[in-house]
N, C-alpha and C positions, 0 to 999 in steps of 0.2 A: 504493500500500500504506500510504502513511504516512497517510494521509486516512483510510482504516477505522479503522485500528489510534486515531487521535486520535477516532474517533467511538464506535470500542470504550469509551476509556477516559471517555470522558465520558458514555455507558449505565451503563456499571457505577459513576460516580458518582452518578450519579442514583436510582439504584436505590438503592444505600447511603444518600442523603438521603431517597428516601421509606419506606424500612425504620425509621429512625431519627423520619420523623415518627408513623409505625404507633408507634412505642414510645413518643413523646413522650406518644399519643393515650392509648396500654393505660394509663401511667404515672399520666395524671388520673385515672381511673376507681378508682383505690383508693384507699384511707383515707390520709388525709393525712400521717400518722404514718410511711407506708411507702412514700409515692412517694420517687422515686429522685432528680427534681427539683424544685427549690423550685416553679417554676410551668412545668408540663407545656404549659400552651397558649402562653404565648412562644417553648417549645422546637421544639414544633410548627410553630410559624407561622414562625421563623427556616431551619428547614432544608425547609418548603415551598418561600420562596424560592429558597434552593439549588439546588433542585429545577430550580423555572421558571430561574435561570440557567444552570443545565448545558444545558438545553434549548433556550435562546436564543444557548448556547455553540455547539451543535451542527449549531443552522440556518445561524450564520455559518459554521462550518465546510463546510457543505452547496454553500451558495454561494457556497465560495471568495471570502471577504471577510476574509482575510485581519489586515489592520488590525484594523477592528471587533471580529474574535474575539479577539486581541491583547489590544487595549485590556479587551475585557470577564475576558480569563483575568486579568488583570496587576490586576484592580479583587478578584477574586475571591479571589487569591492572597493580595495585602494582608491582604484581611478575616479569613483563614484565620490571616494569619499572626501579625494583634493579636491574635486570641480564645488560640493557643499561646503566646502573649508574657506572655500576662494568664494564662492555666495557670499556665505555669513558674514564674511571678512570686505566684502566691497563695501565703500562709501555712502554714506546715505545722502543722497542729494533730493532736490524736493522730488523729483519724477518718483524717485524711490522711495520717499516718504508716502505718498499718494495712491502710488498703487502697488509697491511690494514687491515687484518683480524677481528681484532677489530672494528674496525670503521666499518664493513659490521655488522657482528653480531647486534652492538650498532643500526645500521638503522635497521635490519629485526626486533627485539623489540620492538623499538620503532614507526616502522609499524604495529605488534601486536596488542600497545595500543593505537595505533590511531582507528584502529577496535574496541577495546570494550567500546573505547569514542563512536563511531560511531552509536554503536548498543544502548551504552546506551540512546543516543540521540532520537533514531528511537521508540524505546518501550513506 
């Protein structure tokens, strides 16, 4: 059971990473003035990876390789957890006083790693 339930949670992160590339992608496509990110195709390109990791998470999982998944949740986790470090830790300026921008980013990563504690837990 704990083997689905860890392959549950790492579909549905996957999905949340290629939803987030879909919007990275919508985001380029408007006028500059009103995307959401400064550069839409890094963002895209950054949580593609994600993508291909939870996937290469899932095959070790598949194969009961243990270690490997390990080693690759525990790389995953990290990375999640600099990108929430560097949230918390940015500037608060009025935009970011206003609508938290930050402070959302900083939660969606570190929901992330709550997932690959999760999975680690489960394997």
């Amino acid at each position: 059971m704990s083997k689905e339930e860890a392959l549950q949670t790492l579909t549905s992160l996957k999905a949340e990473f290629d939803a987030a590339v879909k919007d990275a992608q919508e985001d380029g496509r408007r006028w500059k003035w009103l995307r959401h990110y400064t550069d839409p195709k890094a963002r895209a390109e950054e949580f593609a990876g994600y993508a291909q990791q939870a996937v290469a998470v899932a095959e070790l999982v598949t194969k009961e390789d243990k270690p490997a998944a390990t080693a690759q949740l525990q790389g995953m986790k990290a990375g999640f957890d600099a990108v929430s470090s560097d949230c918390r830790n940015a500037p608060v300026d009025f935009l970011e006083s206003c609508f938290g921008l930050y402070a959302q980013e900083a939660c969606r990563f570190e929901r992330f790693s709550q997932a690959c504690d999760k999975v680690m837990k489960l394997i």
